[in-house]
GULO-233583 format. One record per residue: residue number from 1; residue in three letters; x, y, z of N, C-alpha, C in turn. Coordinates in nm, 2 decimals. Example, Ala and Ser with C-alpha at 12.3 -4.5 7.8 and 13.67 -1.06 7.14 Angstrom:
// residues 2
> i  aa  nu  nv  nw  cau  cav  caw  cu  cv  cw
> 1  Ala  1.32  -0.57  0.78  1.23  -0.45  0.78  1.32  -0.33  0.78 $
> 2  Ser  1.28  -0.22  0.71  1.37  -0.11  0.71  1.29  0.00  0.79 $
//
This chain:
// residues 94
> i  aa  nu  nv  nw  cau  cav  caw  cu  cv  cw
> 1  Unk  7.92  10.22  11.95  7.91  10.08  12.00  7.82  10.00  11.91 $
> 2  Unk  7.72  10.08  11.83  7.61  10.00  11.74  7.70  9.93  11.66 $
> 3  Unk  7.78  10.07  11.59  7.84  10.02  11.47  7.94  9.87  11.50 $
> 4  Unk  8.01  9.83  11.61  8.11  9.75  11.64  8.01  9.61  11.63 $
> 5  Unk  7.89  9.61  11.69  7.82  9.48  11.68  7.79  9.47  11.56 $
> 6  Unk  7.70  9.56  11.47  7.69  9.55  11.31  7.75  9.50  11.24 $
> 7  Unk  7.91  9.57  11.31  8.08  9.49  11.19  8.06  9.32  11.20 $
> 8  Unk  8.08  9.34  11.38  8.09  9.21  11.41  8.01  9.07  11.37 $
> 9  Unk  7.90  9.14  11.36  7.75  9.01  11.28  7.79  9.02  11.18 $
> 10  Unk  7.80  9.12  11.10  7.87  9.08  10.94  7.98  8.98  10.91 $
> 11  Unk  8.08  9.05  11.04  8.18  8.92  11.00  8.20  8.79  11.10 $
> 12  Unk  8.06  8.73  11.13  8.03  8.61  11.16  7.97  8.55  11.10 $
> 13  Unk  7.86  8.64  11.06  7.77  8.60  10.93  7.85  8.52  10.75 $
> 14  Unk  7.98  8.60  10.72  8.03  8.59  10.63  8.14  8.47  10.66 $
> 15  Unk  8.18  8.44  10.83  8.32  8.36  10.84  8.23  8.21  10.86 $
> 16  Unk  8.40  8.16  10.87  8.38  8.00  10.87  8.45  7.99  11.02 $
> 17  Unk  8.43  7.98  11.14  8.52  8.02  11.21  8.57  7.84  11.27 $
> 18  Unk  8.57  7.76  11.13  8.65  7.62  11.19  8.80  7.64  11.20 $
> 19  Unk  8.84  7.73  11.13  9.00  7.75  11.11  8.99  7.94  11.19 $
> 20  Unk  8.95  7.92  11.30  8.97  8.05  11.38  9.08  8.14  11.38 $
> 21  Unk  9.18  8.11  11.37  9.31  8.15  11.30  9.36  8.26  11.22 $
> 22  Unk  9.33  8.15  11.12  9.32  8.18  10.96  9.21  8.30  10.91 $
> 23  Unk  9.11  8.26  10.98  8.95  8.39  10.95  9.00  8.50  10.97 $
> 24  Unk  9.05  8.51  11.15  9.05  8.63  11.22  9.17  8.71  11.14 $
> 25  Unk  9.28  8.63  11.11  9.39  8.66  10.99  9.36  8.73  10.86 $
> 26  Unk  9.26  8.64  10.78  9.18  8.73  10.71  9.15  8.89  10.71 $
> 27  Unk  9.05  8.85  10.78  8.97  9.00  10.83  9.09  9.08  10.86 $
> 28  Unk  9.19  9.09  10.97  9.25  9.16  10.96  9.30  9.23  10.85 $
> 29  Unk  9.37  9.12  10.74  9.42  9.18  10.66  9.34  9.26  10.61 $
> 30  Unk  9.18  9.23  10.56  9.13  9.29  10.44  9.10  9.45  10.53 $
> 31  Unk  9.11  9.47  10.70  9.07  9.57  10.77  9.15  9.66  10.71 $
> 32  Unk  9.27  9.60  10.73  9.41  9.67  10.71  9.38  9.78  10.52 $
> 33  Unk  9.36  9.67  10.42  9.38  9.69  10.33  9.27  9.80  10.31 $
> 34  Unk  9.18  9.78  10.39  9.03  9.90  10.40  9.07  10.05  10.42 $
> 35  Unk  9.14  10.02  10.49  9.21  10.15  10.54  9.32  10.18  10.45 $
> 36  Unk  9.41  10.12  10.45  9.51  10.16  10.31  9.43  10.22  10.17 $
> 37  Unk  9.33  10.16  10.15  9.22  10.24  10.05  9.17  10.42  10.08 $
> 38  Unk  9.15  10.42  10.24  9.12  10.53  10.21  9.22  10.66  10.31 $
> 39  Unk  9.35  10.57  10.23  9.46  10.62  10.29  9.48  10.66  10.40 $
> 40  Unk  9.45  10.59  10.53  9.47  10.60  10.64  9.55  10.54  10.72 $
> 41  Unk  9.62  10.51  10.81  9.69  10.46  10.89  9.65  10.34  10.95 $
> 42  Unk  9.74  10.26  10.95  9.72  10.12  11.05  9.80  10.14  11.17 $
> 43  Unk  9.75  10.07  11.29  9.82  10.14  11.41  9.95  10.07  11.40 $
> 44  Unk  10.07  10.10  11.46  10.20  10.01  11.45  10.19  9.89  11.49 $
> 45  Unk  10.15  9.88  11.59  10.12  9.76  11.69  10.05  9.64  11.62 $
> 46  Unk  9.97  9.68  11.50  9.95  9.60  11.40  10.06  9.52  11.35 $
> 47  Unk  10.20  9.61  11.30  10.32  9.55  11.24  10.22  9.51  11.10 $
> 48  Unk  10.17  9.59  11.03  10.13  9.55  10.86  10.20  9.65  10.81 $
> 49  Unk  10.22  9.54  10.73  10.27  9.65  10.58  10.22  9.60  10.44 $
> 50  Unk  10.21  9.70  10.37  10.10  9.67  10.23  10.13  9.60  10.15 $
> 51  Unk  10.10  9.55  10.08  10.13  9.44  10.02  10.20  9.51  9.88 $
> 52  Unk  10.34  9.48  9.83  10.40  9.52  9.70  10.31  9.55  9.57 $
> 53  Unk  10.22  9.48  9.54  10.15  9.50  9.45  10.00  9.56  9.47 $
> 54  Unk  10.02  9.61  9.57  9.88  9.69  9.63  9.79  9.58  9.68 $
> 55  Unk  9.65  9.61  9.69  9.52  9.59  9.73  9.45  9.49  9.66 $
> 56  Unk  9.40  9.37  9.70  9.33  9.30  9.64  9.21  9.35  9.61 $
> 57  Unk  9.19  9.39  9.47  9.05  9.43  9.41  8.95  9.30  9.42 $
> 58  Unk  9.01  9.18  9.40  8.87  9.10  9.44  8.84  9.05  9.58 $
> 59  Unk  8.92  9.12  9.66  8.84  9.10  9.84  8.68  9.13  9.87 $
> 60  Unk  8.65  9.05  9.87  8.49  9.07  9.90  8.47  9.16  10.04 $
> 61  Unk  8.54  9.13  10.10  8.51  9.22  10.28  8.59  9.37  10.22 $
> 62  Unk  8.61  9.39  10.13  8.66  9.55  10.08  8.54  9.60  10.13 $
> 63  Unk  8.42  9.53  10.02  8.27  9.60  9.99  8.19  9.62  10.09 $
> 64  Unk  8.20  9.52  10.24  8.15  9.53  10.34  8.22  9.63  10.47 $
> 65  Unk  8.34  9.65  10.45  8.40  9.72  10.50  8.42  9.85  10.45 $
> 66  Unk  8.36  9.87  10.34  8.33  10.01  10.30  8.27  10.06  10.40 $
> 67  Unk  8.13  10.03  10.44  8.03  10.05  10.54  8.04  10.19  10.65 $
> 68  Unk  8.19  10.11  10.73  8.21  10.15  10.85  8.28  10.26  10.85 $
> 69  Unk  8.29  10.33  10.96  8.38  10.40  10.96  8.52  10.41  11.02 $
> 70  Unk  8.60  10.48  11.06  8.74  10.44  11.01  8.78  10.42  11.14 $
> 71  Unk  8.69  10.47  11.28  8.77  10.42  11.40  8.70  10.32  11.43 $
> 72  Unk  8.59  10.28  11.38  8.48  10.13  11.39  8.60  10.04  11.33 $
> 73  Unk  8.66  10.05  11.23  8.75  9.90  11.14  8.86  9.90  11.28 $
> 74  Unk  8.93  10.05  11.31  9.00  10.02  11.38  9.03  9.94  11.51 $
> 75  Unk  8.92  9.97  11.58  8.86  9.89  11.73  8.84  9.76  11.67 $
> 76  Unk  8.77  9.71  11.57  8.76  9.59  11.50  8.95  9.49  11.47 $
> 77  Unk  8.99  9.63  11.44  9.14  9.54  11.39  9.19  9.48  11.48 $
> 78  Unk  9.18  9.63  11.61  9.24  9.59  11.78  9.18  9.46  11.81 $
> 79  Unk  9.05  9.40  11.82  8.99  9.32  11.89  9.04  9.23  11.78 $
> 80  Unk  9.09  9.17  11.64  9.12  9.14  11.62  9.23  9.05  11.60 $
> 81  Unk  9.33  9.15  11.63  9.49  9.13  11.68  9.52  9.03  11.81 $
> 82  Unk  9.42  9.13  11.89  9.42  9.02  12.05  9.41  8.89  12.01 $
> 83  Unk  9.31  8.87  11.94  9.22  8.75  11.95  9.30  8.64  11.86 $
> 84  Unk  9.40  8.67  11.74  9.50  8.67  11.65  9.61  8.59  11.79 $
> 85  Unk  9.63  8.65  11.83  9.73  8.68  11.92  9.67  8.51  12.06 $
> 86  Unk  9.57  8.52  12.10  9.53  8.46  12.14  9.54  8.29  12.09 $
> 87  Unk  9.46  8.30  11.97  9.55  8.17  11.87  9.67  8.15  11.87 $
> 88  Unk  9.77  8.24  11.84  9.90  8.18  11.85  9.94  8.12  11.96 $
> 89  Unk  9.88  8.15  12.07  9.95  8.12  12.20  9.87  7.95  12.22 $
> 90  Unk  9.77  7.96  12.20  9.66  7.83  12.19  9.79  7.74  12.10 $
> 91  Unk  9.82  7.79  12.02  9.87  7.69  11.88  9.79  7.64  11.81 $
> 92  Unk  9.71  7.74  11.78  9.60  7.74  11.64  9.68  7.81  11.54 $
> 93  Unk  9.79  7.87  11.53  9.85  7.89  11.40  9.93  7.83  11.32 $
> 94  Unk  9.97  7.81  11.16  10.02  7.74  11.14  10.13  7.80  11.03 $
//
């Protein structure tokens, strides 16, 4: 539970959250891409798939997402999705 609040200050610390949306969209991806680095699984219910030309080597939340560990990004991705999920229904997406 430390580790989930740790993630979570980091990525408030680092977001802009005027475009709430778009951020939480963000982060997901680079979660996703975190885990594709250390060849792990994204849950289905995500619905990601990797990007054709791999991994953005200049994602800066790579290096912060290094950090954690792999069921910490995950609970992070879940609370992410909802919340993803939550904007769309608002009509905060575009």
């Amino acid at each position: 539970m430390r580790e989930i609040k740790r993630l979570k200050a980091d990525i408030n610390m680092l977001s802009d959250w005027h475009d709430k949306w778009g951020e939480a969209v963000n982060w997901h991806f680079s979660i996703c891409d975190a885990l594709q680095l250390r060849k792990d699984d994204t849950p289905e219910s995500w619905q990601y798939r990797p990007a054709f030309f791999g991994v953005d080597d200049d994602n800066m939340h790579l290096d912060i997402l290094s950090d954690y560990k792999t069921e910490t990004l995950i609970k992070m991705g879940d609370i992410l999705r909802r919340y993803i999920i939550r904007c769309e229904k608002a009509g905060l997406s575009y």
